[in-house]
N, C-alpha and C positions, 0 to 999 in steps of 0.2 A: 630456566628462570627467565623472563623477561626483563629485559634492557629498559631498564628506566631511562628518560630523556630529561635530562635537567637545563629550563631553560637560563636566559645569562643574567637576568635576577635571582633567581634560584640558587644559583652556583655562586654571586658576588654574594648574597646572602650567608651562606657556610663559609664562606673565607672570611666574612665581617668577623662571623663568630669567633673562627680561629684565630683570629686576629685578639679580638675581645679576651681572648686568656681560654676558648674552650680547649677541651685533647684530644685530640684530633681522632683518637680512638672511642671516643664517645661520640663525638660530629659523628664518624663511619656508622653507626651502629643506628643513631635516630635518627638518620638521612636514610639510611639500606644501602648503601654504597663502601666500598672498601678505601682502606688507606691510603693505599697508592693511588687512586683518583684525587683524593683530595691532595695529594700531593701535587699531582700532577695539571691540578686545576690551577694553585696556585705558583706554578711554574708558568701557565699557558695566561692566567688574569688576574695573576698578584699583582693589586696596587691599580686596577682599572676600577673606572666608574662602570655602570650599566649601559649609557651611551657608546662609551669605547668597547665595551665588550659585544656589544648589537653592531657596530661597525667595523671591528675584526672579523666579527664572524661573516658577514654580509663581504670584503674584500678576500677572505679565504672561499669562500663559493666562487667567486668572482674570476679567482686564480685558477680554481680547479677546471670552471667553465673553458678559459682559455688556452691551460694548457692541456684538453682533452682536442679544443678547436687546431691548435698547432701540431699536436703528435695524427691525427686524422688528415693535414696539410702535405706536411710531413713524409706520412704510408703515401698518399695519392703522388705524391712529388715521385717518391724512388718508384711505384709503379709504373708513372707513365716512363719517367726514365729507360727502366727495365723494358719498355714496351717498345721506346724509340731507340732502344741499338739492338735488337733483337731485326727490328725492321731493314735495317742499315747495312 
């Protein structure tokens, strides 16, 4: 089955509802998604606007950019290490 992509309208949309008094097990069913997503959405952007939720997501990219740039700093650092007592 394919992985639906729900973007951060979309997702503050179904929490409004839930909010609104829907159950959670009917959101799951006429969204296609399961319970524990909506759960789990509303752990991750209960109580956010759409703004905050476009700008979460934008600084979680952000993080992941970085610490992908520092774990690759990191390998090269204990490499050349490795490289200069080996020399020595």
């Amino acid at each position: 089955m394919k992985r639906a992509r729900f973007t951060e309208e979309q997702i503050i949309g179904v929490l409004k509802e839930a909010e609104a008094g829907a159950k959670t097990a009917d959101l799951a069913r006429r969204h296609g998604i399961s319970e524990g997503t909506i759960y789990n959405w509303k752990a991750k952007y209960g109580g956010l606007e759409v703004s905050e939720a476009k700008r979460l997501k934008v600084l979680e990219d952000e993080n992941a950019k970085l610490k992908r740039l520092l774990a690759d700093s990191m390998l090269d650092n204990a490499a050349l290490k490795d490289l200069l007592s080996k020399n020595w």
